[in-house]
FILUMSE-708489 format. One record per residue (C-alpha): residue in three letters; chain; x negated, y negated, z negated; residue number from 1. Coordinates in steps of 0.2 Angstrom, whole numbers, plus 2048, in hexadecimal, padded with zeros to 3 digits. Example, Ala and Ser with C-alpha at 12.3 -4.5 7.8 and 13.67 -1.06 7.14 Angstrom:
residues 2
REC  code  unit   xx   yy   zz  pos
REC   Ala     A  7C2  816  7D9    1
REC   Ser     A  7BC  805  7DC    2
end
This chain:
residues 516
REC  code  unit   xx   yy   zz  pos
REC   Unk     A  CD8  4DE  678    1
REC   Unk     A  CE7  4DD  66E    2
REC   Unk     A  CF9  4DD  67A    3
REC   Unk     A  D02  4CB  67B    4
REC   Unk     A  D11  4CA  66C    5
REC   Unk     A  D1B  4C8  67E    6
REC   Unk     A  D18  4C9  690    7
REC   Unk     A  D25  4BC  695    8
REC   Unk     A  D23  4AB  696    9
REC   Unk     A  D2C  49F  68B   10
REC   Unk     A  D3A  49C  698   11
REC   Unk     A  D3B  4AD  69C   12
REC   Unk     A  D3F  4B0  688   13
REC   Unk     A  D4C  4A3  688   14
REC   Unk     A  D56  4A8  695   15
REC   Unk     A  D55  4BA  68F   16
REC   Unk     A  D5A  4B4  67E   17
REC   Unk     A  D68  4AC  686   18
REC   Unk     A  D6C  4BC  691   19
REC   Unk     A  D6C  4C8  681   20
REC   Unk     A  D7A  4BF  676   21
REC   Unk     A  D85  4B9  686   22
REC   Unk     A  D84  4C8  68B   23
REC   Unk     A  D89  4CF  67C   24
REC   Unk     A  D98  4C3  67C   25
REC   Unk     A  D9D  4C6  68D   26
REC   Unk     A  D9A  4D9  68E   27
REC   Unk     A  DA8  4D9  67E   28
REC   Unk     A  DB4  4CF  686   29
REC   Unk     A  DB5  4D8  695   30
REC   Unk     A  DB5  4E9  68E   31
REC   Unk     A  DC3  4E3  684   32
REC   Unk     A  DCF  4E9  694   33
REC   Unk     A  DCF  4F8  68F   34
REC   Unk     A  DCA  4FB  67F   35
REC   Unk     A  DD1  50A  675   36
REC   Unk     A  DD9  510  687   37
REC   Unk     A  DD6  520  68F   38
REC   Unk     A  DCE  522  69D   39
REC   Unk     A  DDF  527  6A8   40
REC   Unk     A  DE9  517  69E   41
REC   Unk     A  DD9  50C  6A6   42
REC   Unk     A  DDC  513  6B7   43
REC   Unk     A  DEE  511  6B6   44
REC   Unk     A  DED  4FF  6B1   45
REC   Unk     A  DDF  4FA  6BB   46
REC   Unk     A  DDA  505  6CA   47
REC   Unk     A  DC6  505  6CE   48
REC   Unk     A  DC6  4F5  6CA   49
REC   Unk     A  DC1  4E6  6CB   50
REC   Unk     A  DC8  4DF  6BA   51
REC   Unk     A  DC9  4CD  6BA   52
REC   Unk     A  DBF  4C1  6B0   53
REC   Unk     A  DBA  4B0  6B0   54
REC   Unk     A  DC1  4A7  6BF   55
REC   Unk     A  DC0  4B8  6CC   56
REC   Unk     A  DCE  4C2  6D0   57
REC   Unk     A  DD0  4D3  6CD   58
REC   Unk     A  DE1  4DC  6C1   59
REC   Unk     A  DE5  4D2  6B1   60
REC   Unk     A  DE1  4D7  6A2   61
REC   Unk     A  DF1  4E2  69B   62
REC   Unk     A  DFB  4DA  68D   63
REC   Unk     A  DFE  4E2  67E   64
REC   Unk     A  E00  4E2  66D   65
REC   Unk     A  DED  4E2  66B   66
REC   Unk     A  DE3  4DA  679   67
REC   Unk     A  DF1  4CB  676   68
REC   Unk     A  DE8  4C9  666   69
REC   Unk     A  DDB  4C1  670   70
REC   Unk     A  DDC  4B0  681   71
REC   Unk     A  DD4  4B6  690   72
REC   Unk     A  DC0  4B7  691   73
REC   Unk     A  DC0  4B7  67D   74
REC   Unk     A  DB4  4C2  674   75
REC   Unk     A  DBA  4CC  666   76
REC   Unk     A  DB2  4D2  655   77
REC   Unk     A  DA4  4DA  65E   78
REC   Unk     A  D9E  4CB  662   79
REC   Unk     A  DA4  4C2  650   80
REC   Unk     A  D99  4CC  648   81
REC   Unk     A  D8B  4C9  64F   82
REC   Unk     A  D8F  4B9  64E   83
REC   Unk     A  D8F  4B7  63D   84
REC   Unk     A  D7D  4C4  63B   85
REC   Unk     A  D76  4B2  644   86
REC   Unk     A  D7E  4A6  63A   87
REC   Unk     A  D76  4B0  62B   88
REC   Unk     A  D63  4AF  634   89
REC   Unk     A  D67  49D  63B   90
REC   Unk     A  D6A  49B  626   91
REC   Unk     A  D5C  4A1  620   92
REC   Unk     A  D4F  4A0  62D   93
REC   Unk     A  D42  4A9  626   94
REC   Unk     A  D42  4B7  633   95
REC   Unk     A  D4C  4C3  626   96
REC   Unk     A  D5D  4CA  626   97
REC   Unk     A  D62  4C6  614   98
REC   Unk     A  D70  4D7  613   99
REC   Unk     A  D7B  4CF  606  100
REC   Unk     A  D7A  4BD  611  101
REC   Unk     A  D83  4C5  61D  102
REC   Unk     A  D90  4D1  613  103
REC   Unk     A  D96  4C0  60C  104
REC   Unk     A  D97  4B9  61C  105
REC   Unk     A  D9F  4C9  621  106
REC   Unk     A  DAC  4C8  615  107
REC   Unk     A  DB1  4B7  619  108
REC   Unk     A  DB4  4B8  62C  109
REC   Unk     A  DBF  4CA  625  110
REC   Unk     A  DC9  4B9  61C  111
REC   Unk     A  DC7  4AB  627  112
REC   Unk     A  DC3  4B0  636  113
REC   Unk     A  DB9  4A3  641  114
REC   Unk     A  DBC  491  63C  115
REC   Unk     A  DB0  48B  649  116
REC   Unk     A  DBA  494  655  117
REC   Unk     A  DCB  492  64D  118
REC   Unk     A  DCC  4A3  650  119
REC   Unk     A  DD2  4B2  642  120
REC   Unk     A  DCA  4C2  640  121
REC   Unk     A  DCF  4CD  64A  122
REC   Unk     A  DCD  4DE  650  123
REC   Unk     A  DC3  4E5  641  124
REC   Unk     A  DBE  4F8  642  125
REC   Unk     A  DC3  504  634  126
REC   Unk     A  DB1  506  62E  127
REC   Unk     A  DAC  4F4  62C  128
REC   Unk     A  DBF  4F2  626  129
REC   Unk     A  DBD  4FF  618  130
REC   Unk     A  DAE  4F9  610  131
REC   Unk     A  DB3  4E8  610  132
REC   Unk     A  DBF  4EE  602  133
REC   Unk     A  DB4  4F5  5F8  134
REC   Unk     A  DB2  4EC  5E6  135
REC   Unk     A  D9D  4EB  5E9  136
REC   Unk     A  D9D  4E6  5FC  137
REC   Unk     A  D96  4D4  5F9  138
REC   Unk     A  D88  4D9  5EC  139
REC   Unk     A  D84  4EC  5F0  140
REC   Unk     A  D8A  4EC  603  141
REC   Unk     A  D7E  4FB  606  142
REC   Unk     A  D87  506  5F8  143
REC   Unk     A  D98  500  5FE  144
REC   Unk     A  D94  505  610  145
REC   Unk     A  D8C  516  607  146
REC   Unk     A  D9E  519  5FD  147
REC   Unk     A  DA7  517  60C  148
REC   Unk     A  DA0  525  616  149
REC   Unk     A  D9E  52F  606  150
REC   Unk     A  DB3  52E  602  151
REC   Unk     A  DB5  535  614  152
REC   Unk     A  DAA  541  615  153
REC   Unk     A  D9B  53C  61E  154
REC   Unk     A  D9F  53C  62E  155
REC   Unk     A  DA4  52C  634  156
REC   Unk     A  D95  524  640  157
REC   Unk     A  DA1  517  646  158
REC   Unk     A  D97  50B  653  159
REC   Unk     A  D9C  4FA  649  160
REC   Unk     A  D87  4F7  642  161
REC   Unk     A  D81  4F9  656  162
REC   Unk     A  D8F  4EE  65E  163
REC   Unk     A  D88  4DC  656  164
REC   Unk     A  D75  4E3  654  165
REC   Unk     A  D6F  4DB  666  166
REC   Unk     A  D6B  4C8  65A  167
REC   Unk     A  D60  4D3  64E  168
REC   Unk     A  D55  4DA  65E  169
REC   Unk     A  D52  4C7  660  170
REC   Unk     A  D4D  4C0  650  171
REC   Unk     A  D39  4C3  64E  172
REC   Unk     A  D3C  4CE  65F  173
REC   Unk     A  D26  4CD  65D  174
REC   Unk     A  D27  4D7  64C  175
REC   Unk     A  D2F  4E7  650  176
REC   Unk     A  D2C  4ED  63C  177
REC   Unk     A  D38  4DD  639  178
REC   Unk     A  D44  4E0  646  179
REC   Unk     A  D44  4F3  63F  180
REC   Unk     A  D47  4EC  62C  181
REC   Unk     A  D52  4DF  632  182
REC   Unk     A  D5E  4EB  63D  183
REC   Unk     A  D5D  4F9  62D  184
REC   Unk     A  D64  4EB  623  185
REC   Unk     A  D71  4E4  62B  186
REC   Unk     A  D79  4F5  634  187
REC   Unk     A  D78  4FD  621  188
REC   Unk     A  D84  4EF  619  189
REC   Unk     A  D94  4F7  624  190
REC   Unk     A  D8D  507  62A  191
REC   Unk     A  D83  517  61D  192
REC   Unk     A  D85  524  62C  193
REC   Unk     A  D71  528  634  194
REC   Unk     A  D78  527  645  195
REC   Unk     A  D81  516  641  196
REC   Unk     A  D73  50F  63D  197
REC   Unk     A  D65  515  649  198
REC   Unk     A  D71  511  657  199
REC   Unk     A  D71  4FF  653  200
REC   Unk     A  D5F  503  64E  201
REC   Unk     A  D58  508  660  202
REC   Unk     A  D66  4FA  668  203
REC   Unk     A  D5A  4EC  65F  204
REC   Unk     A  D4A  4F4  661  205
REC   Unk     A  D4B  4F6  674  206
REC   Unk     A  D52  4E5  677  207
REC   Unk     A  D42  4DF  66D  208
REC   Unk     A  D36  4EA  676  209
REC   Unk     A  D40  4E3  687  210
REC   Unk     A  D3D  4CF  67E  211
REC   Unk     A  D29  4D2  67B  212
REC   Unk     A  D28  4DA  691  213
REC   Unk     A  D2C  4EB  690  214
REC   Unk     A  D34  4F4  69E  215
REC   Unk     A  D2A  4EC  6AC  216
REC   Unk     A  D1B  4F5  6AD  217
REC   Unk     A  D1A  506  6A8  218
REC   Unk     A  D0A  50A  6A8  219
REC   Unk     A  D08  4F9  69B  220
REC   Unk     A  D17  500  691  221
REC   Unk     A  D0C  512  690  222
REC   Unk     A  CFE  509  685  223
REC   Unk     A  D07  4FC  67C  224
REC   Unk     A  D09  500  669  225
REC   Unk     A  D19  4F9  664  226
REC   Unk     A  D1A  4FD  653  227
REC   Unk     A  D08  500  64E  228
REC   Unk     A  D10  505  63A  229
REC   Unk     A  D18  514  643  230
REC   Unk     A  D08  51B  63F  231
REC   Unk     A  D0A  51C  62E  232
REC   Unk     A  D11  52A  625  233
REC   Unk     A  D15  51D  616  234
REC   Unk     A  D1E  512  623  235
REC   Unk     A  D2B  520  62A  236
REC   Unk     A  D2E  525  618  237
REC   Unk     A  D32  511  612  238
REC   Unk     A  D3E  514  620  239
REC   Unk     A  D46  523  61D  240
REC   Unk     A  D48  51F  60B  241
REC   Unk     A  D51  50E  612  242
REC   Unk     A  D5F  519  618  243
REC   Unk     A  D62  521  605  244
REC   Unk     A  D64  50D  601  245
REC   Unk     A  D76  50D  5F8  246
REC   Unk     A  D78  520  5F8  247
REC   Unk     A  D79  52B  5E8  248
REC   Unk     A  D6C  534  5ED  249
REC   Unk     A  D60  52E  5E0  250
REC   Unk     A  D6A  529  5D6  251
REC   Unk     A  D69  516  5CF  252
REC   Unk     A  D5C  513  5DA  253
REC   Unk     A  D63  514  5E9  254
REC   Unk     A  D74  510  5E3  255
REC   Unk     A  D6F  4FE  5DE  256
REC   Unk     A  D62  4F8  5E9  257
REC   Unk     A  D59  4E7  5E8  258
REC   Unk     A  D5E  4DD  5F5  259
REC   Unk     A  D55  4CA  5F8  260
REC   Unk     A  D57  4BD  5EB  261
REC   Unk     A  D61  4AF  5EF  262
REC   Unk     A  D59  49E  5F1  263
REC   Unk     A  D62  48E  5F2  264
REC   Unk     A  D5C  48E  606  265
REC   Unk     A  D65  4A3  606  266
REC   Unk     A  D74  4A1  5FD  267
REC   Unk     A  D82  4A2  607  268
REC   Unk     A  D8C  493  607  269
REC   Unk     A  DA1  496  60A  270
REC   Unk     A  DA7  48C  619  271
REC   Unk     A  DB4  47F  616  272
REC   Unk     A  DC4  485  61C  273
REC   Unk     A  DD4  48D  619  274
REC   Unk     A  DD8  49C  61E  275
REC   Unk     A  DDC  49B  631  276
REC   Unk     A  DEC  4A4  633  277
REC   Unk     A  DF3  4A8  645  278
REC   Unk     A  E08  4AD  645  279
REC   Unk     A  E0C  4B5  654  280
REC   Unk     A  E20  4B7  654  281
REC   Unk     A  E25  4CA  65A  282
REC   Unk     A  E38  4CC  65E  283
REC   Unk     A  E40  4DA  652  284
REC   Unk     A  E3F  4ED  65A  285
REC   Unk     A  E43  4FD  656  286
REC   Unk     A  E3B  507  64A  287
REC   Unk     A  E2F  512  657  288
REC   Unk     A  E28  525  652  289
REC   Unk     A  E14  524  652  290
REC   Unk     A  E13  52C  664  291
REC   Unk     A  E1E  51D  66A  292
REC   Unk     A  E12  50F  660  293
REC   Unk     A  E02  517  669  294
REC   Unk     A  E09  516  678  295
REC   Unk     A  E0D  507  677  296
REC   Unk     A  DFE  502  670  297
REC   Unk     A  DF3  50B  67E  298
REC   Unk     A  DFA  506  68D  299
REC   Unk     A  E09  4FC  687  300
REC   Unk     A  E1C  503  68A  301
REC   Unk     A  E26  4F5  67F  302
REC   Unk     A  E34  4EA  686  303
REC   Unk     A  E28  4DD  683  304
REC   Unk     A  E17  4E3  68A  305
REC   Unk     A  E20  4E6  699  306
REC   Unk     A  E26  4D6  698  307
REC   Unk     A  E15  4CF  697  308
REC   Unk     A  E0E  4DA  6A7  309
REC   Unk     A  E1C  4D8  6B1  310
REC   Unk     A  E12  4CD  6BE  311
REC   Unk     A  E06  4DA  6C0  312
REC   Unk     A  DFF  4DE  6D2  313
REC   Unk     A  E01  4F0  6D7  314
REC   Unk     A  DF2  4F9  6D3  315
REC   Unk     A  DE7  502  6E2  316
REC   Unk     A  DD8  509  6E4  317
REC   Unk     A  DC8  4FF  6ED  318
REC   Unk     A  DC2  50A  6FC  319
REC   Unk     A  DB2  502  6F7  320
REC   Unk     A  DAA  4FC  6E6  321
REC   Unk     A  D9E  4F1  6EE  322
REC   Unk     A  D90  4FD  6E6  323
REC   Unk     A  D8A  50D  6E2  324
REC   Unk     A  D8F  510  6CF  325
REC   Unk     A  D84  513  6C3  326
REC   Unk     A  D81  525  6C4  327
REC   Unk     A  D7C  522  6D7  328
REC   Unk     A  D6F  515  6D5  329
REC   Unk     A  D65  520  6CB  330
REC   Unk     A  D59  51E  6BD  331
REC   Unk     A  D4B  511  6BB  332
REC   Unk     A  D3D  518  6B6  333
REC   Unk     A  D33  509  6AC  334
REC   Unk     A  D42  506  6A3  335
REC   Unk     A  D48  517  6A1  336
REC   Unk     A  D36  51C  699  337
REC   Unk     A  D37  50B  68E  338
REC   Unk     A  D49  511  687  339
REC   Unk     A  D41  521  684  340
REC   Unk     A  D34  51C  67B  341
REC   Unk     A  D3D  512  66E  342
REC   Unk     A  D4A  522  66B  343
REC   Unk     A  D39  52C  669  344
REC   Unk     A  D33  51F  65E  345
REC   Unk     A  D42  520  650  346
REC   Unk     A  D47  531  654  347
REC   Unk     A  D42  535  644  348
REC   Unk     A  D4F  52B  639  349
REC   Unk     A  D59  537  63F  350
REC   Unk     A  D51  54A  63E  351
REC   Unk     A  D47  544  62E  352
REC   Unk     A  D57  53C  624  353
REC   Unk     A  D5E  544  615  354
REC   Unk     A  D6E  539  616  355
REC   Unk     A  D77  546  61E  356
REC   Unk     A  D8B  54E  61C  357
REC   Unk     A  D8B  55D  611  358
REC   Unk     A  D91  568  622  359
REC   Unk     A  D88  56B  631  360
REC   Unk     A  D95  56B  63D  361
REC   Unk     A  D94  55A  647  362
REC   Unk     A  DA5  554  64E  363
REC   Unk     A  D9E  54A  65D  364
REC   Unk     A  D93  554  667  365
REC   Unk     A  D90  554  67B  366
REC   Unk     A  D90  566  67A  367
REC   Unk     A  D9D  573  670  368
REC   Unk     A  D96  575  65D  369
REC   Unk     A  D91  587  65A  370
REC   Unk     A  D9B  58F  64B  371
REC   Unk     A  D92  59D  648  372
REC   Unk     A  D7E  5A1  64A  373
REC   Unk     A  D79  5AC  657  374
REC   Unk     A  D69  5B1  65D  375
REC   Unk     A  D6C  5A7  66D  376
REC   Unk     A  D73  599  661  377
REC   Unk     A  D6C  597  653  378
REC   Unk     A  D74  58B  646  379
REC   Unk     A  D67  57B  642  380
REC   Unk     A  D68  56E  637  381
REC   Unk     A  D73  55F  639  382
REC   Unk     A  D63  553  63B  383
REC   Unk     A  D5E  55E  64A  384
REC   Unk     A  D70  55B  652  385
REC   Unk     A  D6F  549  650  386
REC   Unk     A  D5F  547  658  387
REC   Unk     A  D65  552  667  388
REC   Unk     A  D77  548  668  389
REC   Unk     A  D6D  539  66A  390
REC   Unk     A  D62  53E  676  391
REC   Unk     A  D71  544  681  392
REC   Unk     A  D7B  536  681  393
REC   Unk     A  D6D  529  682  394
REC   Unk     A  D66  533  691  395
REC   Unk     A  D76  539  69A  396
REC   Unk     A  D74  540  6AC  397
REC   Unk     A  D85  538  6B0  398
REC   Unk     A  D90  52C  6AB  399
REC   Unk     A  D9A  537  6A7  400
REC   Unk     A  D94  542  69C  401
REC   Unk     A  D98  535  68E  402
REC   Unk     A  DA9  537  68F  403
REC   Unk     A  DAC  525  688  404
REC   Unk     A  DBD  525  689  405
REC   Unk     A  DC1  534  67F  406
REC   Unk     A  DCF  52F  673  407
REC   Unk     A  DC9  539  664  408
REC   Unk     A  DB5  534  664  409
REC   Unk     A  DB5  521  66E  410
REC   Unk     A  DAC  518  660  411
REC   Unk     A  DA0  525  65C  412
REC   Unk     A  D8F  51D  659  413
REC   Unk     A  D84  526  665  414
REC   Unk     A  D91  524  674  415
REC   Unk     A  D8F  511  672  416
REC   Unk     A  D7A  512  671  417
REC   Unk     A  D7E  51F  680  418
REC   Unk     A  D84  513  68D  419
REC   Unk     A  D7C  507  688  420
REC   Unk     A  D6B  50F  68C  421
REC   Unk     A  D73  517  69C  422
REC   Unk     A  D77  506  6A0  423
REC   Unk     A  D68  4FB  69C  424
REC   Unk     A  D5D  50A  6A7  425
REC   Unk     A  D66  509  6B6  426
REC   Unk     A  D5D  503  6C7  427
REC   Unk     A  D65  4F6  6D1  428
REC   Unk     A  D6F  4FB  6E1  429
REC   Unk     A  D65  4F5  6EF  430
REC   Unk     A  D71  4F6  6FF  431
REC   Unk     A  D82  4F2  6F4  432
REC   Unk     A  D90  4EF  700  433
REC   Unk     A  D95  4E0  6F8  434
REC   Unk     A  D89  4D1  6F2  435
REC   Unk     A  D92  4CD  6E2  436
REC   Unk     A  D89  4DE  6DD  437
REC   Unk     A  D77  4D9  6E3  438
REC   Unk     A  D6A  4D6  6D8  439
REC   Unk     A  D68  4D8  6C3  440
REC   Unk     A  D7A  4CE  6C4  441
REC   Unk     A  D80  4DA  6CE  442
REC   Unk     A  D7C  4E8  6C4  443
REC   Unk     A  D81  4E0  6B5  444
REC   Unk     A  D94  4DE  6BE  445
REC   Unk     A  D93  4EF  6C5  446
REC   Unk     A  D8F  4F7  6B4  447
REC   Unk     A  D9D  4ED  6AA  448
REC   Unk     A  DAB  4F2  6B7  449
REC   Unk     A  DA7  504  6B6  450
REC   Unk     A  DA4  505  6A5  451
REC   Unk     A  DB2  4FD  6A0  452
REC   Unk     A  DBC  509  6AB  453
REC   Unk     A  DB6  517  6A2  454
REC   Unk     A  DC2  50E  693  455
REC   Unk     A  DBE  512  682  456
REC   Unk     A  DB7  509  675  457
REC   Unk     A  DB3  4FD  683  458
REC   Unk     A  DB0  4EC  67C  459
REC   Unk     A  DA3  4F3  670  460
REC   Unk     A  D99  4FB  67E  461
REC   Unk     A  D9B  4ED  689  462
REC   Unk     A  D93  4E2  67A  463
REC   Unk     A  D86  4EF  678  464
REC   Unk     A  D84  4EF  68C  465
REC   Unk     A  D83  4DD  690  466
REC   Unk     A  D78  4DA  683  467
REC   Unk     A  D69  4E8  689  468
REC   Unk     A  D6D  4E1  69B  469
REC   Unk     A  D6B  4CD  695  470
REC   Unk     A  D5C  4D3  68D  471
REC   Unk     A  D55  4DD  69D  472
REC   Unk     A  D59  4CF  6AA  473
REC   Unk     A  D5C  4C0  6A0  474
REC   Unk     A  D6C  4B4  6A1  475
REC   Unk     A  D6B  4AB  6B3  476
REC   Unk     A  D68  4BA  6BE  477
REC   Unk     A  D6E  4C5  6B3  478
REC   Unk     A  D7E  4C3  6B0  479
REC   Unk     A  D8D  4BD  6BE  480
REC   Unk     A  D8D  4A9  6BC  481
REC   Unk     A  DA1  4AA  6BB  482
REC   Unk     A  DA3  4B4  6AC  483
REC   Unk     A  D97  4AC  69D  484
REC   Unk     A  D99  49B  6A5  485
REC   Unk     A  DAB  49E  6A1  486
REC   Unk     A  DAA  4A7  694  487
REC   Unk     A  DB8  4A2  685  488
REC   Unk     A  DAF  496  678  489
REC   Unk     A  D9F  494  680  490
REC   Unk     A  DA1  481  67C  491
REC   Unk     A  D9F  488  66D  492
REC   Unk     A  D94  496  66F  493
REC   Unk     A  D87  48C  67B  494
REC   Unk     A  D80  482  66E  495
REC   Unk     A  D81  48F  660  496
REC   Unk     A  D75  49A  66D  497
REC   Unk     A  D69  48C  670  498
REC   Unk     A  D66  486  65E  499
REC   Unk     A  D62  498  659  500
REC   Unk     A  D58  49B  66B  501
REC   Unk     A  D4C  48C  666  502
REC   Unk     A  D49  490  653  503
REC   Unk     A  D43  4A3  65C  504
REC   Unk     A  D36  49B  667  505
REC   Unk     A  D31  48F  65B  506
REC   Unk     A  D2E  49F  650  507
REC   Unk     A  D26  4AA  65D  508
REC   Unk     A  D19  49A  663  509
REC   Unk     A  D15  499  650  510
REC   Unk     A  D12  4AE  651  511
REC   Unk     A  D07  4AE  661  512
REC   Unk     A  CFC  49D  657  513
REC   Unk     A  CF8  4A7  64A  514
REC   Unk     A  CF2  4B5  654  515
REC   Unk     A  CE5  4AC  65E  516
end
């Protein structure tokens, strides 16, 4: 008997849909509290927490010259992005991710902004940044994205492709060989790096798996073929030879790729507005030495930071969370087993890939790099290091083994994948000493504060975060009433969700017709 596209009832879909892109958007606006801090600089500014959002107390966000960019609950690029990756499938609505659909939209938001928002763009990494400028990025976003890593080496795997990925796991969530070209695609018009793009990769396909029933029985989840083209040797090659897309690796081939053909339903359309200009006034200081701006930056130290922060409460430690923390409550084993299967799965766009640096030595590593072969340490190939990095950090034994908020590595790829996956296996905390951390809600809370304690690149790993979780529990259990329901432009964001919810069931009731 053939499995069921999904296990869950149409409600059940809806409210997870709903649950994966709020989540999304309020994973990223609370992690923006201490995005780009250290970990002491969190502490310092905010104790053990909480950190207030919504309408609940806890310390206020701090002030500075960056998070001022932003009003209080508001989402940032992260969030944008993705966004805009929807407004492309909402566009074309033929279950495809049209690559150079959203490289134009892309480049227009870098302009613009959001008009609908009446909000301008804002906090775009150097990555995405970089290849916006290239000459080819709106017809050859692949090659641009491929020219940019190349120029600096072949090492950046900057974690911009997995941060807006959660809207790709939805669209054709029944079709995971769609979801894989869909994700391939739009991850490849920022990012070239493997371990970019397999990271936003296994973000999508687990929150499609998660969409179609997985992760509630295991012994279901054991049988179940996901992706029965995984089979075929021809299948894994298409995809591998996907990641040489844009590259010079053969040549004009894969330097100028056939994207899909515009159609007068495809092409993208510019929206009608000006350019949305926001003219913050900043009183004249003194010229600063580059250790004074990071300070200042970080954890503030301005006349008028401290100006801004001057009503903060004194900062003390809880004796009590009102749970366990994340490494205490342990693992769950149907969902850790589902996480693993999908790293399994795709492990091999990574130890297969020819689209490598020209050196082995791999700067972000959970372990010291070995500079020299021994016979206890043999030196292997980069590919192999990869895979082994992304099995570490997606299957930490503790939290902190990630060390997210590591100045010199926070928006490495495969630390954001990592805590997400951490995240999304965690069990719920059955005996927590506070009921605002009971349940899948409770969890969800639990694992934003203390993720966003560990600072870092925070807002991206909460996007990533909230997203796995919406798509574990849903929106209505899943996530504490007070935050998405308060969430800044959800007047906004609540119709945008619900039009794009419906054209998905729609689809997938189509899908399921057709298999009977």
């Amino acid at each position: 008997m053939t499995a069921p596209l999904s296990t869950l009832t149409k409600e059940q879909l809806h409210d997870r849909i709903r649950g994966i892109l709020y989540g999304n958007a309020v994973g990223d606006a609370y992690g923006l509290a201490t995005e780009f801090m250290t970990k002491k600089n969190a502490r310092h500014l905010y104790g053990n927490g909480p950190i207030a959002f919504g309408s609940e107390p806890g310390y206020p966000v701090w002030e500075d010259s960056h998070r001022s960019k932003w009003d209080r609950n508001d989402f940032t690029d992260d969030t944008d992005q993705m966004l805009l990756i929807l407004q492309s499938l909402e566009q074309t609505q033929d279950g495809c991710l049209h690559a150079t659909n959203f490289a134009k939209r892309l480049k227009e938001w870098s302009v613009i902004g959001f008009p609908e928002l009446g909000t301008p763009p804002r906090g775009i990494g150097y990555t995405v940044g970089s290849t916006l400028t290239h000459p080819d990025f709106r017809f050859n976003p692949h090659k641009a994205a491929f020219d940019i890593w190349n120029s600096r080496g072949r090492t950046l795997a900057a974690n911009g492709a997995v941060m807006r990925t959660s809207v790709l796991g939805i669209e054709s969530f029944w079709d995971e060989p769609r979801v894989v070209e869909n994700t391939l695609a739009g991850a490849k018009v920022t990012h070239a790096d493997p371990r970019s793009i397999i990271s936003a990769l296994i973000a999508s396909i687990l929150i499609s798996r998660l969409l179609r029933g997985g992760g509630q029985n295991a012994v279901q989840d054991t049988g179940r073929v996901w992706n029965p083209k995984l089979t075929e040797e021809a299948y894994k090659e298409s995809l591998l030879d996907y990641l040489r897309r844009g590259t010079d690796l053969e040549g004009e081939k894969s330097e100028n790729p056939i994207y899909e053909e515009e159609t007068a339903v495809s092409t993208f359309k510019f929206k009608d507005s000006k350019p949305i200009r926001r003219m913050i006034p900043q009183p004249q200081q003194a010229k600063k030495g580059i250790w004074e701006k990071i300070k200042a930056f970080a954890v503030g130290g301005d006349e008028v930071v401290e100006e801004k922060n001057k009503d903060r409460p004194t900062v003390t430690l809880r004796d009590d969370i009102g749970w366990l923390g994340m490494d205490a409550v342990g693992e769950d084993d149907t969902m850790a087993q589902l996480a693993r299967s999908v790293v399994n799965d795709y492990m091999f766009l990574v130890r297969q890939t020819d689209v490598v640096p020209s050196t082995i030595k791999i700067a972000h590593s959970l372990n010291q790099d070995q500079e020299t072969e021994t016979p206890q340490a043999p030196i292997v190939s980069v590919q192999e290091k990869w895979a082994k990095e992304l099995e570490e950090h997606c299957f930490p034994k503790i939290l902190e083994d990630l060390e997210l908020g590591d100045s010199a590595k926070m928006g490495y790829s495969f630390k954001c994948i990592g805590i997400g996956f951490y995240a999304v296996t965690r069990q719920m905390d059955p005996t927590p000493t506070s009921e605002a951390y009971h349940g899948p809600s409770g969890l969800f809370r639990g694992v934003m504060e203390q993720m966003t304690l560990e600072a870092g690149d925070a807002d991206t790993n909460g996007a990533v975060v909230g997203s796995l979780l919406g798509a574990r529990f849903g929106l209505e259990k899943g996530i504490p009433k007070n935050w998405w329901t308060e969430l800044r432009h959800r007047e906004w964001l609540d119709p945008t969700i619900e039009h794009f919810a419906g054209r998905i069931l729609s689809m997938y009731e189509a899908a399921v017709e057709k298999e009977k």
